[in-house]
VOTORRO-53035 format. One record per residue (C-alpha): residue in one letter; x, y negated, z negated. Coordinates in nm, 4 decimals, m for minus. Each point is the difference from the previous one (the first is absolute). Layout:
// VOTORRO-53035
aa, east, north, up
a, X, Y, Z;
...
This chain:
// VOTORRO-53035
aa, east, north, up
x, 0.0000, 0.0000, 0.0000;
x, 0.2721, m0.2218, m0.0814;
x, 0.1438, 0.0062, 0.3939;
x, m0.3460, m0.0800, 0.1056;
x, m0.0100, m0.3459, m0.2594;
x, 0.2635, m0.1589, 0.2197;
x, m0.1927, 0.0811, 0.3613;
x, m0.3167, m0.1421, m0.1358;
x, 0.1906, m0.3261, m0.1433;
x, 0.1332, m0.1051, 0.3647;
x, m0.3879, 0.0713, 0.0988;
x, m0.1058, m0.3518, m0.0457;
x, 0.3441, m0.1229, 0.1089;
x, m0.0502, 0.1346, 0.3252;
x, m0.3121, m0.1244, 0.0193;
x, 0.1575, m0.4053, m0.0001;
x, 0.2435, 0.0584, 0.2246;
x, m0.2358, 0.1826, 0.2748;
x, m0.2511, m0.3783, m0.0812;
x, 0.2765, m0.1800, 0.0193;
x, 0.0972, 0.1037, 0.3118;
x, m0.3231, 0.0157, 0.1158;
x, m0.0415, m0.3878, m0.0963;
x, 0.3009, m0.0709, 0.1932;
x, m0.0704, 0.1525, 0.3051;
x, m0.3458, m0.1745, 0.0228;
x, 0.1381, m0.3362, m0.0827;
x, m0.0210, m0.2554, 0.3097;
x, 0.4036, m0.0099, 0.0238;
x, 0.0925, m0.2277, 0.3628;
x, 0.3208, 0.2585, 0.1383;
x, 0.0973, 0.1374, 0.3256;
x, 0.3215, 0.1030, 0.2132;
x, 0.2759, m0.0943, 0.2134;
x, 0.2872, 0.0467, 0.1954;
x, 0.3119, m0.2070, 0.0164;
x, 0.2557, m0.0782, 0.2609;
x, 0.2399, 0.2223, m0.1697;
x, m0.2031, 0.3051, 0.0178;
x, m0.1098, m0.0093, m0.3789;
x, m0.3282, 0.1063, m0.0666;
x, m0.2379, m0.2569, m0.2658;
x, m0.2603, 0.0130, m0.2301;
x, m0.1241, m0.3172, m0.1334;
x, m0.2293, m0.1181, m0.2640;
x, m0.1574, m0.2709, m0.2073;
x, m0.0054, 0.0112, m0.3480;
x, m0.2103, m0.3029, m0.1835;
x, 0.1173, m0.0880, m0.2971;
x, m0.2171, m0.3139, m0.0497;
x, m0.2374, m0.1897, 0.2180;
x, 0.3109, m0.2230, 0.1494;
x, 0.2907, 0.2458, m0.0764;
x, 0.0434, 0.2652, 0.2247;
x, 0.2798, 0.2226, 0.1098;
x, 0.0471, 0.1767, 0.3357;
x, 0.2124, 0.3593, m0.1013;
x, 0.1797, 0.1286, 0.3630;
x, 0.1164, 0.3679, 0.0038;
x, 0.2220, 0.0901, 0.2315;
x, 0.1975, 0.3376, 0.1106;
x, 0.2525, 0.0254, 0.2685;
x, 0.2481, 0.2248, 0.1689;
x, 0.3577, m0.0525, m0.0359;
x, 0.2457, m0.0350, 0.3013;
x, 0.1200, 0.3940, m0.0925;
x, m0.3938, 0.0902, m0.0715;
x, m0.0346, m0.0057, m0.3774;
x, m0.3368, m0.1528, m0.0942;
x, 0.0196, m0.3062, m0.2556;
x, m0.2901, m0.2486, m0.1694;
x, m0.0309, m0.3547, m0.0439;
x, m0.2283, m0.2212, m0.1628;
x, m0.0427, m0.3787, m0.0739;
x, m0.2931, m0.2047, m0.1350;
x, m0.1317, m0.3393, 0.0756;
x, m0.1482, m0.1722, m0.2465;
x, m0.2457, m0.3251, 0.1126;
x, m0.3308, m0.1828, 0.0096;
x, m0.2349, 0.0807, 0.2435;
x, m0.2927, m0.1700, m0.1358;
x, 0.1642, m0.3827, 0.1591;
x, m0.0755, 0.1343, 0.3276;
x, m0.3077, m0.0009, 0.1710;
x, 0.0519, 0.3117, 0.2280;
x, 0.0254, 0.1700, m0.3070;
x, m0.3307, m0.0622, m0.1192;
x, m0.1304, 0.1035, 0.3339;
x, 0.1089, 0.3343, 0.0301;
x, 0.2959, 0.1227, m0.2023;
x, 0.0422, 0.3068, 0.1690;
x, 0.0521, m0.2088, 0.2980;
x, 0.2170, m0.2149, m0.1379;
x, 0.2626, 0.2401, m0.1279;
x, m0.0046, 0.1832, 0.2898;
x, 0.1160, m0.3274, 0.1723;
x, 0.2668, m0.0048, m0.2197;
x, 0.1126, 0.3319, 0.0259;
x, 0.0131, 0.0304, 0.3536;
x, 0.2119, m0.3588, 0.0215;
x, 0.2807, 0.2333, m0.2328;
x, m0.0472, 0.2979, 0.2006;
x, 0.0793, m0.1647, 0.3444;
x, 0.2585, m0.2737, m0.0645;
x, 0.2066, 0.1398, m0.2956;
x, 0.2401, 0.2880, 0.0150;
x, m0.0971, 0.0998, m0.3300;
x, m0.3029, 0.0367, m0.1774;
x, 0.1357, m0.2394, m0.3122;
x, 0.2374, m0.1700, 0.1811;
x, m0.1629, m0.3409, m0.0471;
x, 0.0304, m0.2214, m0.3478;
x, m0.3615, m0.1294, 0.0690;
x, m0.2899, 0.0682, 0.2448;
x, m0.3186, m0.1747, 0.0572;
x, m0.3049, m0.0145, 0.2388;
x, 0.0109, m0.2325, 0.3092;
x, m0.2935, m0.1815, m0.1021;
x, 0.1316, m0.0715, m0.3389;
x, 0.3779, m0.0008, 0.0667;
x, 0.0408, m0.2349, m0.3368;
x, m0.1615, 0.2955, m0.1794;
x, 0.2950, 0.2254, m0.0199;
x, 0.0547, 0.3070, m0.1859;
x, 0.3739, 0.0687, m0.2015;
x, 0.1546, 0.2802, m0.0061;
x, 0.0818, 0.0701, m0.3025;
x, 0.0953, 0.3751, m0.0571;
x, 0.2020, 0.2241, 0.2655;
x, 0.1627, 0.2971, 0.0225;
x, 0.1726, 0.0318, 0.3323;
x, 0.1107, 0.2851, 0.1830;
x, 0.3619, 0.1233, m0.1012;
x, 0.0872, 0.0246, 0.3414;
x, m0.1564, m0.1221, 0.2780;
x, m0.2932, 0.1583, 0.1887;
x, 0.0628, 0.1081, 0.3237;
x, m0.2806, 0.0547, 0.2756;
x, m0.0595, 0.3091, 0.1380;
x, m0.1459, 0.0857, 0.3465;
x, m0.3728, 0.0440, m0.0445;
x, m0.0044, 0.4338, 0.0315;
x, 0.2754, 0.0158, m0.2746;
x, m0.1374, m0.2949, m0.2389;
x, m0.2036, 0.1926, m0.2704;
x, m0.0474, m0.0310, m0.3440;
């Protein structure tokens, strides 16, 4: 009886984590994908942390010139709520930005700042990276897979 206690006490425990992550996944998070000039492949996401404080998290991974796979990340923190386009569709308007790093950056966090073209004043900062340790190296479309 004793060995049966301990199963029944992580009962209810189990029970949290499966609503938690329940909660989560039905929560109205703004994210998507992307590729980047280099070859790495990107997931990207907005996290709210107040009305007018907001943080874009990238996550990148990427092959290495010799074809070991490495990640990257960097976060943007800003406020979107000073721009109009924005308020209009915010789905939209990250996309926008997203797809301005995706075509005219090497990188995926290459940039100190980024903003939206209607609201260039508006920028975002980056203010946490971790690059690559070596750089990523494209691959020809057949051999690029992750």
């Amino acid at each position: 009886m004793s060995r049966r206690r301990p199963l029944l006490l992580l009962v209810p425990l189990l029970l949290v984590v499966v609503g938690l992550a329940s909660a989560i996944s039905n929560m109205d998070m703004i994210h998507g994908e992307f590729k980047t000039k280099d070859g790495s492949k990107c997931a990207w996401y907005e996290l709210k942390e107040s009305e007018d404080n907001v943080t874009i998290g990238i996550g990148c991974h990427c092959r290495t010139e010799r074809g070991s796979g490495q990640g990257y990340t960097c976060h943007y923190f800003g406020d979107p709520t000073q721009c109009q386009a924005y308020s209009q569709d915010p789905r939209k308007f990250y996309t926008e930005i997203i797809e301005h790093i995706a075509e005219n950056v090497y990188s995926a966090c290459d940039q100190e700042t980024v903003s939206h073209d209607s609201c260039p004043d508006n920028v975002y900062t980056r203010a946490e990276h971790s690059p690559p340790e070596v750089p990523c190296f494209p691959h020809k479309k057949e051999r690029y897979e992750l």
